[in-house]
PALUMNU-441487 format. One record per residue: residue number from 0; chain; y, x, z of N, C-alpha, C, O in turn; residue in one letter. Coordinates in steps of 0.001 Angstrom, whole numbers, plus 500000, padded with zeros to 6 digits. Last residue first. Layout:
# PALUMNU-441487
<atom i="NUM" ch="A" n_v="Y" n_u="X" n_w="Z" ca_v="Y" ca_u="X" ca_w="Z" c_v="Y" c_u="X" c_w="Z" o_v="Y" o_u="X" o_w="Z" aa="A"/>
...
# end
This chain:
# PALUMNU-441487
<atom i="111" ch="A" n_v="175228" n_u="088050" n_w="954113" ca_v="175240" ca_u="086837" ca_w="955077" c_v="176524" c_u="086161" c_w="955021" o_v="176730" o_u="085168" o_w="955719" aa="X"/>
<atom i="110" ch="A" n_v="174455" n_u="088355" n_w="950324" ca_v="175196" ca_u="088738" ca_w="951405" c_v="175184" c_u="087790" c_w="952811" o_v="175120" o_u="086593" o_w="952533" aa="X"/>
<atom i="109" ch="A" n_v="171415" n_u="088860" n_w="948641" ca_v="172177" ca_u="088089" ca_w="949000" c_v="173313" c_u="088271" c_w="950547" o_v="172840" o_u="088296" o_w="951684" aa="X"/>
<atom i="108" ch="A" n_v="170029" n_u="090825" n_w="946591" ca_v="170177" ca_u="090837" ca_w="948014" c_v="171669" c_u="089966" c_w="947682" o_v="172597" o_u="090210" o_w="946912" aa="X"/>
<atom i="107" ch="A" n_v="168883" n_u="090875" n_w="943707" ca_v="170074" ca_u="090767" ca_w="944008" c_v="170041" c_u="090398" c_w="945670" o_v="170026" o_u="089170" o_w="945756" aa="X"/>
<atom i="106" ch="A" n_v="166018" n_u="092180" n_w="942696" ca_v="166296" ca_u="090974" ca_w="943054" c_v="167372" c_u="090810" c_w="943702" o_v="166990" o_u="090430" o_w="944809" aa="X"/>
<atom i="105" ch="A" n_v="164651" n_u="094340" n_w="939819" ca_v="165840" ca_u="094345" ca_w="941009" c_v="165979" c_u="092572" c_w="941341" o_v="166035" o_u="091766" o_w="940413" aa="X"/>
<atom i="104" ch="A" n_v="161653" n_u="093437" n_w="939092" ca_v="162708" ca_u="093403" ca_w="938441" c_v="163667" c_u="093299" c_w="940102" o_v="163491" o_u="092575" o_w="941082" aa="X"/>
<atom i="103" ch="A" n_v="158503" n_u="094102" n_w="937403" ca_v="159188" ca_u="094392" ca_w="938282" c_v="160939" c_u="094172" c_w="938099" o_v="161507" o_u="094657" o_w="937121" aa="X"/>
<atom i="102" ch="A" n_v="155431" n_u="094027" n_w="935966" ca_v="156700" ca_u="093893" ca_w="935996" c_v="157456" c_u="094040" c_w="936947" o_v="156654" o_u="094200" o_w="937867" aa="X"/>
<atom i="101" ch="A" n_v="152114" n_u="095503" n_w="936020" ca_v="152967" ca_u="094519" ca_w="936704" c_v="154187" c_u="094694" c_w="936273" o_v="154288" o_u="095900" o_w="936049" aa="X"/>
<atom i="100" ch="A" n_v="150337" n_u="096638" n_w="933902" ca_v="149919" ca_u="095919" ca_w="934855" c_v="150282" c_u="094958" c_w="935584" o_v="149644" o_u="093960" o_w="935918" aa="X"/>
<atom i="99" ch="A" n_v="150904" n_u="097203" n_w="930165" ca_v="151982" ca_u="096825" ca_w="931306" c_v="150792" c_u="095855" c_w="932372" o_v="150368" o_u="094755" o_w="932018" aa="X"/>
<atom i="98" ch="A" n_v="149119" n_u="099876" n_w="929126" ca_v="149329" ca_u="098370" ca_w="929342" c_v="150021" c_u="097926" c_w="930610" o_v="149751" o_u="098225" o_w="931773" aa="X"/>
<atom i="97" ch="A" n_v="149822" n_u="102128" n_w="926395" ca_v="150107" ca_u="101804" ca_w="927878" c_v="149782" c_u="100222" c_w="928039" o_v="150142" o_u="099413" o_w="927184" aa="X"/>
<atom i="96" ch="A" n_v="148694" n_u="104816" n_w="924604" ca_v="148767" ca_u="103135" ca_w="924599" c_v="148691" c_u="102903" c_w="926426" o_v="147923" o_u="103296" o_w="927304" aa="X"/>
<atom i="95" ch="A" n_v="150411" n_u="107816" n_w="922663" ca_v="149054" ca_u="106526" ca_w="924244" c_v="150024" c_u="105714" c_w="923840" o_v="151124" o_u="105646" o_w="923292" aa="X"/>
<atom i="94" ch="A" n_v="151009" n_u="110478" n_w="921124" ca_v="151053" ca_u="109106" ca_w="921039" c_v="150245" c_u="108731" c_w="922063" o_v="149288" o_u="109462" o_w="922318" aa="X"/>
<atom i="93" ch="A" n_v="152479" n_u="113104" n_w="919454" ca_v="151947" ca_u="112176" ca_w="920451" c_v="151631" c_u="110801" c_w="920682" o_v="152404" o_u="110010" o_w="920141" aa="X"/>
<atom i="92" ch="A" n_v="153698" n_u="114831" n_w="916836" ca_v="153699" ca_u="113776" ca_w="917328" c_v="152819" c_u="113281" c_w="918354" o_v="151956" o_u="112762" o_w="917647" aa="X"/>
<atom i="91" ch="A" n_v="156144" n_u="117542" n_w="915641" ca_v="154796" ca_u="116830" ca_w="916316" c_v="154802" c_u="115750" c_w="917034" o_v="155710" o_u="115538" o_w="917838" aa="X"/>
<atom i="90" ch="A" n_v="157637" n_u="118562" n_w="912830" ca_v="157465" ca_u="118419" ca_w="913834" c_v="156591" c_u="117903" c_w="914053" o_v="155878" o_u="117555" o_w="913112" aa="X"/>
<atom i="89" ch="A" n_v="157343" n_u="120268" n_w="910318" ca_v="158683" ca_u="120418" ca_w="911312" c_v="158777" c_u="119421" c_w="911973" o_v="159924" o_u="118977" o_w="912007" aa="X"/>
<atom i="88" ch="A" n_v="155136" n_u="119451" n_w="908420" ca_v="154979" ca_u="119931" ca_w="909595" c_v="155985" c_u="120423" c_w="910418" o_v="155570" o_u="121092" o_w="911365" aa="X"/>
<atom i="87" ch="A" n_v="157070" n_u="116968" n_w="906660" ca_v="156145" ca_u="117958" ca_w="906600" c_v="155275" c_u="118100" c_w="907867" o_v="154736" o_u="117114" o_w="908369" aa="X"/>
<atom i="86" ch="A" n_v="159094" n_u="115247" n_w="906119" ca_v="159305" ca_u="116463" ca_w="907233" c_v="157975" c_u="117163" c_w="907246" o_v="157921" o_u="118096" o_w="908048" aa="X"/>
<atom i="85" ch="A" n_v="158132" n_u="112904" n_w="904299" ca_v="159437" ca_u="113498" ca_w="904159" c_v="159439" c_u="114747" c_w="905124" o_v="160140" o_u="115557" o_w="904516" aa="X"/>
<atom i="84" ch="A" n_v="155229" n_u="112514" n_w="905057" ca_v="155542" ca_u="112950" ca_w="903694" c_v="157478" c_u="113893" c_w="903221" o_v="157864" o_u="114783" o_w="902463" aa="X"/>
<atom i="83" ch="A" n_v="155621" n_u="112267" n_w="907651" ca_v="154755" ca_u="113455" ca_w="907317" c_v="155071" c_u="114101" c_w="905889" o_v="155167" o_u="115270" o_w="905515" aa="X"/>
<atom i="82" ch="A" n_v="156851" n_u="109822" n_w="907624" ca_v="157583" ca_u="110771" ca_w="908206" c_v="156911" c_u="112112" c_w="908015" o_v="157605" o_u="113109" o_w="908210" aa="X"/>
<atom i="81" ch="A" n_v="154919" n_u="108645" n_w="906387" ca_v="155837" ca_u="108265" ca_w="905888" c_v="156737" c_u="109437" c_w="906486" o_v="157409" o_u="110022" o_w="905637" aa="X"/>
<atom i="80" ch="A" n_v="152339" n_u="108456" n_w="907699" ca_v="152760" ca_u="109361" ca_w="906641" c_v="154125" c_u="109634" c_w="905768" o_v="154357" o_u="110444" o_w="904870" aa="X"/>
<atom i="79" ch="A" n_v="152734" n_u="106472" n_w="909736" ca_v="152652" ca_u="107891" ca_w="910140" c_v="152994" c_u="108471" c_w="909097" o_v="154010" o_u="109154" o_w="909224" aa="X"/>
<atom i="78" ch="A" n_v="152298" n_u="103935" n_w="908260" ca_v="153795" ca_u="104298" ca_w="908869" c_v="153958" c_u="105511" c_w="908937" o_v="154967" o_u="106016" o_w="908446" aa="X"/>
<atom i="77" ch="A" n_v="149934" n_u="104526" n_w="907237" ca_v="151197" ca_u="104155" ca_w="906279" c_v="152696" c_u="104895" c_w="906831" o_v="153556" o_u="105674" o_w="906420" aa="X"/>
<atom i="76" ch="A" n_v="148500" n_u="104256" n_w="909425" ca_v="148463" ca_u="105397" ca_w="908332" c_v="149289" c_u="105445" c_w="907412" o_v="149390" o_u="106462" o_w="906726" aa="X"/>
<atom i="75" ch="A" n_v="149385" n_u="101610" n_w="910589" ca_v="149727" ca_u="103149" ca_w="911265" c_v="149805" c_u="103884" c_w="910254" o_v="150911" o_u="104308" o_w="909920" aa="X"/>
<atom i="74" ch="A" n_v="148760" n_u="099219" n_w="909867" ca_v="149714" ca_u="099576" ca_w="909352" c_v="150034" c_u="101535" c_w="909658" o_v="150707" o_u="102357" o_w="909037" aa="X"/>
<atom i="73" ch="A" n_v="145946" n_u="097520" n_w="910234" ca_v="146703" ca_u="097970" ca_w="908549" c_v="148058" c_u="098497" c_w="908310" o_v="148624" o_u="098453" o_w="907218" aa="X"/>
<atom i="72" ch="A" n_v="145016" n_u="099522" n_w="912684" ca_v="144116" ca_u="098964" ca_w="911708" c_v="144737" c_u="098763" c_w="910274" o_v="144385" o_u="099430" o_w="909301" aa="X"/>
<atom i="71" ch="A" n_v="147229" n_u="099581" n_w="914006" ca_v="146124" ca_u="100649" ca_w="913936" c_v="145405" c_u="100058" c_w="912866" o_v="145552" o_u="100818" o_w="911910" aa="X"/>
<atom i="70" ch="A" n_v="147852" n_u="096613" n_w="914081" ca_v="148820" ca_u="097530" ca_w="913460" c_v="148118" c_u="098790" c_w="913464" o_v="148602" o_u="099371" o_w="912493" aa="X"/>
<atom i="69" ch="A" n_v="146155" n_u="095597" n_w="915600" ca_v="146044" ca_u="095108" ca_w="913908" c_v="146914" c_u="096407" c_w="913219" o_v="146684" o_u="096988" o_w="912159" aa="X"/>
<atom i="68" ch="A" n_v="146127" n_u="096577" n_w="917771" ca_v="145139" ca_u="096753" ca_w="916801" c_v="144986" c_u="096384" c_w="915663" o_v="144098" o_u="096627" o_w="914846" aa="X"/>
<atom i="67" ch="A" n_v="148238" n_u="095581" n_w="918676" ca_v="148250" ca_u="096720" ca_w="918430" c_v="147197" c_u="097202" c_w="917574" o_v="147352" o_u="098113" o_w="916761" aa="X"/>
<atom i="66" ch="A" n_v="147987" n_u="092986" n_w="918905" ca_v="148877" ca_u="093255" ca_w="917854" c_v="148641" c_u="094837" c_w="917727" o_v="148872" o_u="095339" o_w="916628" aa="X"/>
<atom i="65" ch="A" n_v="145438" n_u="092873" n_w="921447" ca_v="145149" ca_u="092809" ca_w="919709" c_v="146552" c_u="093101" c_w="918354" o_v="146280" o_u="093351" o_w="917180" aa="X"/>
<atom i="64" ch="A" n_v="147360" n_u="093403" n_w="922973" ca_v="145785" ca_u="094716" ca_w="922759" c_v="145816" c_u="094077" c_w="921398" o_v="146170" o_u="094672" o_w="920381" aa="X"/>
<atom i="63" ch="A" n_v="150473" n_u="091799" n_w="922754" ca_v="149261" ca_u="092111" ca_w="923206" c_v="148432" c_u="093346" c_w="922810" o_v="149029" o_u="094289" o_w="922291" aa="X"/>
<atom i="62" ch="A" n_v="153613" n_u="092616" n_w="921725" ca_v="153145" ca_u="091423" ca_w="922616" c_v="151904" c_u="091415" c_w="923311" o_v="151980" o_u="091062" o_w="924488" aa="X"/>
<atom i="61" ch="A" n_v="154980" n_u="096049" n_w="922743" ca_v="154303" ca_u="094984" ca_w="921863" c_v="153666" c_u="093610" c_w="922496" o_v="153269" o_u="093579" o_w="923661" aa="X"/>
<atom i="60" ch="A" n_v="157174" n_u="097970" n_w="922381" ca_v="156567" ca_u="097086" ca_w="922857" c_v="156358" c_u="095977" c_w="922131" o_v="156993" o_u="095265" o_w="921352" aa="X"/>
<atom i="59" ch="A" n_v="157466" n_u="101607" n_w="922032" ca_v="157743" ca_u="100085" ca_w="921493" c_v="156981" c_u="099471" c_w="922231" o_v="156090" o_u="100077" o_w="922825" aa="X"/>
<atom i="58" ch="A" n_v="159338" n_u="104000" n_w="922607" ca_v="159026" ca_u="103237" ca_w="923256" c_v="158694" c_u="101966" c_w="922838" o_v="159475" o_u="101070" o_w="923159" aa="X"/>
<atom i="57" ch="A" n_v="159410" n_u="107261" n_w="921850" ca_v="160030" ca_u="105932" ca_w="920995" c_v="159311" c_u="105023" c_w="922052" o_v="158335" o_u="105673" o_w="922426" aa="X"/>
<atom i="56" ch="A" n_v="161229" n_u="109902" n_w="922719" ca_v="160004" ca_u="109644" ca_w="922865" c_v="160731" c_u="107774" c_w="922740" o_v="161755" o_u="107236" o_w="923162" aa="X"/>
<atom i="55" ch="A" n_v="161777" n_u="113278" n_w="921895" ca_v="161994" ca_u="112389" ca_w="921595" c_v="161345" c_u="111644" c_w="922003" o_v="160226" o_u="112158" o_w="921988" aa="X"/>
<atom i="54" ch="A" n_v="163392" n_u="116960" n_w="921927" ca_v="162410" ca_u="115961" ca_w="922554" c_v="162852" c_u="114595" c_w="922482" o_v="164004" o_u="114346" o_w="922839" aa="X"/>
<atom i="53" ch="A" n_v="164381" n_u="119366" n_w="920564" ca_v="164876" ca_u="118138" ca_w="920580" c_v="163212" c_u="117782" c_w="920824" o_v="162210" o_u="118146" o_w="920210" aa="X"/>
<atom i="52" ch="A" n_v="164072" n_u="123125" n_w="920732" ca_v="163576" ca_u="121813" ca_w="919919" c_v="163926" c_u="120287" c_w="920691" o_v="163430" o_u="120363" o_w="921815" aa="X"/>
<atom i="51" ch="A" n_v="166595" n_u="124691" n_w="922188" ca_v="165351" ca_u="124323" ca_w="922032" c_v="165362" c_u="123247" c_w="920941" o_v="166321" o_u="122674" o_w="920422" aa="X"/>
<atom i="50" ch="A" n_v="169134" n_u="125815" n_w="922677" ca_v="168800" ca_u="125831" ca_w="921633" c_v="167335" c_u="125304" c_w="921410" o_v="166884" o_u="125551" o_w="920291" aa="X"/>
<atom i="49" ch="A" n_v="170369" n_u="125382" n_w="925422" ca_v="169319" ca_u="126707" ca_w="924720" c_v="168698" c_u="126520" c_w="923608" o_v="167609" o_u="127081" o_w="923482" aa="X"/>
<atom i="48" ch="A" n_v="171980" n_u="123342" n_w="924673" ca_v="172178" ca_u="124655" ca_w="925050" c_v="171551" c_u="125470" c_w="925065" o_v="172015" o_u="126555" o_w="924712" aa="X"/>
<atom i="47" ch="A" n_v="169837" n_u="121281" n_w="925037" ca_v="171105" ca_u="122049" ca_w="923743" c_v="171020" c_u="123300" c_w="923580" o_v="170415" o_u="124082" o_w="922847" aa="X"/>
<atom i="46" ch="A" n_v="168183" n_u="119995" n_w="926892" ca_v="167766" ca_u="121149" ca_w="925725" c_v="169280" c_u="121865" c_w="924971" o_v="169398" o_u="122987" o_w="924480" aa="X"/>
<atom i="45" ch="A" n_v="169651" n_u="117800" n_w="927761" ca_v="169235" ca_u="118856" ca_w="928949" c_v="169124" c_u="119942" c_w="928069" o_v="169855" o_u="120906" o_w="928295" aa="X"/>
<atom i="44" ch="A" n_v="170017" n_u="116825" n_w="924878" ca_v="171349" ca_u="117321" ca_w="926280" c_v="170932" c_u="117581" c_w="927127" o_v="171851" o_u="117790" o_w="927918" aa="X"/>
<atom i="43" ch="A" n_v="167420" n_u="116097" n_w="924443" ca_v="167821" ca_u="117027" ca_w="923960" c_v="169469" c_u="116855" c_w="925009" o_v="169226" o_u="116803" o_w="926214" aa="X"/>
<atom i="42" ch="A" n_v="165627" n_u="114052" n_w="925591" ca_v="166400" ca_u="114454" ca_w="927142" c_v="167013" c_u="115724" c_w="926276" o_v="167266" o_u="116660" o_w="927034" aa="X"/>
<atom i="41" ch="A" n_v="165581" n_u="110353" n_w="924981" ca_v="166020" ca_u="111483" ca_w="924424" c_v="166002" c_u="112685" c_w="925758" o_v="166336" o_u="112281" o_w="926872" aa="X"/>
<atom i="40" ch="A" n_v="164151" n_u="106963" n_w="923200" ca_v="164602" ca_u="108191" ca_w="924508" c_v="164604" c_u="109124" c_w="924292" o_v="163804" o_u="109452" o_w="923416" aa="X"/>
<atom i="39" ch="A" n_v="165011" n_u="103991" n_w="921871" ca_v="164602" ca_u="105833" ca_w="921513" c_v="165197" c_u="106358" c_w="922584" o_v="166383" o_u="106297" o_w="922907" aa="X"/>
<atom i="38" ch="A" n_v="162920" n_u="101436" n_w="922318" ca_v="163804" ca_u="102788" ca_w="922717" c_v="163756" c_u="103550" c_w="922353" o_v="162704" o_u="104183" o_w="922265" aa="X"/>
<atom i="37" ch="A" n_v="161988" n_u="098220" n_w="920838" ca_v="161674" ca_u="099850" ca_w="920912" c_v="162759" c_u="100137" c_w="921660" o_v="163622" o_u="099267" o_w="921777" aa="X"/>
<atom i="36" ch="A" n_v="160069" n_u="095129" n_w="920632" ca_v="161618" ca_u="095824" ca_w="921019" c_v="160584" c_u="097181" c_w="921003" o_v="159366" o_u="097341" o_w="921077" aa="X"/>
<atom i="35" ch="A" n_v="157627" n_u="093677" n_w="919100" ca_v="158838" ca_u="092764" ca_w="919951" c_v="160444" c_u="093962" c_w="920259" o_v="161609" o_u="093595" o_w="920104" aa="X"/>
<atom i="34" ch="A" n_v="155318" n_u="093645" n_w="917287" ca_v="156096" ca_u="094547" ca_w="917803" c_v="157739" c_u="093683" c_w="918181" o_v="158635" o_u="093277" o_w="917441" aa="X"/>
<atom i="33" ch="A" n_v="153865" n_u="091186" n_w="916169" ca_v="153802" ca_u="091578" ca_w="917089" c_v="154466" c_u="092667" c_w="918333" o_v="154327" o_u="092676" o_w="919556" aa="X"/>
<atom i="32" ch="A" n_v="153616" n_u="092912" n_w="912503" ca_v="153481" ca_u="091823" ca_w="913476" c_v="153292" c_u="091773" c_w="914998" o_v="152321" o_u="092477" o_w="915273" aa="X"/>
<atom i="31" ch="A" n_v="156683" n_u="094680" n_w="911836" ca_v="155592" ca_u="094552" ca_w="911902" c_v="155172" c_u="093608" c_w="912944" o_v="155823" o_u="093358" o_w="913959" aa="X"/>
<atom i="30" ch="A" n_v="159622" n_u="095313" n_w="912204" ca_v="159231" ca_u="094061" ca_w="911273" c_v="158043" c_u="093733" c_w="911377" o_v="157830" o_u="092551" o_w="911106" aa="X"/>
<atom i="29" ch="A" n_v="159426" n_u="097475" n_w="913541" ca_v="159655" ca_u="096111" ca_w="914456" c_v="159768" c_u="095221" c_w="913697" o_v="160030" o_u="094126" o_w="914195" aa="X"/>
<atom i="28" ch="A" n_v="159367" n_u="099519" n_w="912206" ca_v="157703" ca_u="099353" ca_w="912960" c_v="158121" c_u="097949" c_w="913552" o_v="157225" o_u="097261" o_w="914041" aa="X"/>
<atom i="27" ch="A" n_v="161754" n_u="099020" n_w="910530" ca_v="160972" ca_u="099061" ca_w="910060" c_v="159663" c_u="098608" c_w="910914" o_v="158973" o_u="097645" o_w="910579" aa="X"/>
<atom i="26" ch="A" n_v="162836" n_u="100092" n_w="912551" ca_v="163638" ca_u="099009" ca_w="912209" c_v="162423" c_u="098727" c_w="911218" o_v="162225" o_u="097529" o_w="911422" aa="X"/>
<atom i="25" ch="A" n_v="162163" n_u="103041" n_w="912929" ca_v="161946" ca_u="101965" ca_w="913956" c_v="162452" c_u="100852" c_w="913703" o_v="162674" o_u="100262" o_w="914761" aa="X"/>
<atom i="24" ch="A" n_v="163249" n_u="104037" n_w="910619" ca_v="161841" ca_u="103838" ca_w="910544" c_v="161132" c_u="103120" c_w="911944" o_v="159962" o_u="102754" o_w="912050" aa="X"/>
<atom i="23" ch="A" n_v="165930" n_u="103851" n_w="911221" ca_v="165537" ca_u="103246" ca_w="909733" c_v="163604" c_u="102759" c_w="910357" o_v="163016" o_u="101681" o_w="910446" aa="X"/>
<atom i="22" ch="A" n_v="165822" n_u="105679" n_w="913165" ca_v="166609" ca_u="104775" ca_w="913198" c_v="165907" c_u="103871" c_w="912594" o_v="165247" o_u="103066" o_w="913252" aa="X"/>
<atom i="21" ch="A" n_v="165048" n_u="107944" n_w="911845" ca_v="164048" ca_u="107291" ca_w="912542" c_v="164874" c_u="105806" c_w="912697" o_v="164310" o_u="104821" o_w="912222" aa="X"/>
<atom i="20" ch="A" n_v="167026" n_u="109601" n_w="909664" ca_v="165843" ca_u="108578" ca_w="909673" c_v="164934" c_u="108028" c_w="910662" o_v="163892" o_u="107587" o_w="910177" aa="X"/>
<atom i="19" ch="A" n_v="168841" n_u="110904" n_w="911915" ca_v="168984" ca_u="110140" ca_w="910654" c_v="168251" c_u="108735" c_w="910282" o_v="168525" o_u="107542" o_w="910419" aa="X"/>
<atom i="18" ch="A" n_v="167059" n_u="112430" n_w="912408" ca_v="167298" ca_u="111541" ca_w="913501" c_v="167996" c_u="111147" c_w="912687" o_v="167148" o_u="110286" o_w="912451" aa="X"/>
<atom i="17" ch="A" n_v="166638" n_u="114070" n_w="910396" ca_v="165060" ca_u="113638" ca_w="911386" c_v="165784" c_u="112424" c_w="912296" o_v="165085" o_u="111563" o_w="912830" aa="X"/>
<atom i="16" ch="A" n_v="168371" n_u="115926" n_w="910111" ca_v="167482" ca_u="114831" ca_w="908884" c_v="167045" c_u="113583" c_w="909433" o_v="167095" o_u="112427" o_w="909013" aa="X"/>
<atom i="15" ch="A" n_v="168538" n_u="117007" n_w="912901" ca_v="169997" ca_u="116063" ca_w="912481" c_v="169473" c_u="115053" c_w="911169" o_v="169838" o_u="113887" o_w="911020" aa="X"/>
<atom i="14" ch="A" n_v="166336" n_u="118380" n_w="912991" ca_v="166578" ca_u="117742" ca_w="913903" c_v="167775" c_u="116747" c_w="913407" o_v="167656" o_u="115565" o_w="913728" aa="X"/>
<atom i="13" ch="A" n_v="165317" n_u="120863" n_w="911382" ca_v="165322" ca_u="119474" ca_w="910625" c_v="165915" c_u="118228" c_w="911706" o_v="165944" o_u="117096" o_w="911224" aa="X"/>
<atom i="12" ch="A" n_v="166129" n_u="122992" n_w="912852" ca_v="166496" ca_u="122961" ca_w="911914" c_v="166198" c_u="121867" c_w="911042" o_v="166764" o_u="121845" o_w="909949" aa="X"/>
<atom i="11" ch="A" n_v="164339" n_u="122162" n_w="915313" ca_v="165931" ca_u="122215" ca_w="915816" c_v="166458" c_u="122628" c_w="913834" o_v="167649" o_u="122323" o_w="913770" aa="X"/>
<atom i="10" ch="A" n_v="161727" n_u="120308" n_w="914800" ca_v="162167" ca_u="121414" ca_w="914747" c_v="163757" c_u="121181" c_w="914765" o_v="164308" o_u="120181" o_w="914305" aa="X"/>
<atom i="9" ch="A" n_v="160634" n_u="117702" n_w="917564" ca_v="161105" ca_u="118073" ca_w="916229" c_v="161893" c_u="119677" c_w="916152" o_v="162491" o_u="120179" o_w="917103" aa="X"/>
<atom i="8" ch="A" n_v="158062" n_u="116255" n_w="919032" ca_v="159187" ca_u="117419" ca_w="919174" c_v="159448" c_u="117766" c_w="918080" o_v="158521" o_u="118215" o_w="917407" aa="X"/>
<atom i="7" ch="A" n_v="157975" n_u="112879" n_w="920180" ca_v="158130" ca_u="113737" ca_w="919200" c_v="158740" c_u="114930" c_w="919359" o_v="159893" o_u="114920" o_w="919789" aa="X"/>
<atom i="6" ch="A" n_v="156113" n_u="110406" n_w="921640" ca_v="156479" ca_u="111389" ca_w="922111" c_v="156678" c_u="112860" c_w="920421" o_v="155776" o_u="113487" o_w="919868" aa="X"/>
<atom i="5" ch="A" n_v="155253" n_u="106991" n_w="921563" ca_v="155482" ca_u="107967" ca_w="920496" c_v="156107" c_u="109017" c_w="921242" o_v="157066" o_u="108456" o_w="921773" aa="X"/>
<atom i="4" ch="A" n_v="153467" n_u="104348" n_w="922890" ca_v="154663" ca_u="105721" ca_w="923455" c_v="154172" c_u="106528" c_w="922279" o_v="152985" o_u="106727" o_w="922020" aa="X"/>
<atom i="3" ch="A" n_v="153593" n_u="101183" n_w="923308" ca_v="152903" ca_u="102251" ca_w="922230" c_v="154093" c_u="103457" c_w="922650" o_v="155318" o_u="103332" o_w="922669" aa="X"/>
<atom i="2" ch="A" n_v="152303" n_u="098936" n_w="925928" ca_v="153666" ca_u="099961" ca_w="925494" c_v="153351" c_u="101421" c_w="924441" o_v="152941" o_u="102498" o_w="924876" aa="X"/>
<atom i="1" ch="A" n_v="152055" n_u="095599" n_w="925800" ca_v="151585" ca_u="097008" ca_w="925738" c_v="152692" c_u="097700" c_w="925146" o_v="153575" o_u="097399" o_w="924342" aa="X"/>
<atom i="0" ch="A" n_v="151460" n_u="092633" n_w="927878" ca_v="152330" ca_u="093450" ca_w="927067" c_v="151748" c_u="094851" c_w="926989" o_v="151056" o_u="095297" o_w="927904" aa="X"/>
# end
């Protein structure tokens, strides 16, 4: 499994447009081949209050190295511009490729 991490800081005056549409545009990267589930993670409620820029970070997962490369290969420049073409430069994007080494999962301790 691989984990495509999108990390976004969006401007606090396009922030409410902007989250509007991602919704849409992660419903969208998960029609693509191979992309299995996303998160949108957030820590803007630590930010509010001072008014900072909204931190975002999309979490998709994908089945293998090669779905990701197909999607670098015929779908990224599409997808990317798509949010470039509507928001411009009011905000920035990040991005790594993670590969899941090991899994891990709570194992319910059994009572005596």
């Amino acid at each position: 499994m691989i984990i495509y991490e999108v990390n976004l800081t969006v401007k606090h005056k396009i922030a409410d447009d902007y989250a509007a549409w991602l919704p849409g545009h992660i419903r969208e990267m998960l029609q693509l081949p191979g992309f299995e589930s996303a998160e949108w993670l957030s820590d803007e409620d630590f930010h509010e209050e001072s008014g900072a820029d909204p931190r975002w970070t999309i979490l998709y997962r994908l089945g293998s190295h090669d779905d990701f490369i197909r999607y670098a290969e015929n779908d990224a420049e599409r997808m990317r511009a798509e949010g470039i073409d509507r928001f411009g430069r009011n905000f920035e994007a990040t991005r790594r490729i993670l590969r899941v080494r090991e899994a891990f999962e709570r194992v319910p301790r059994r009572e005596p």
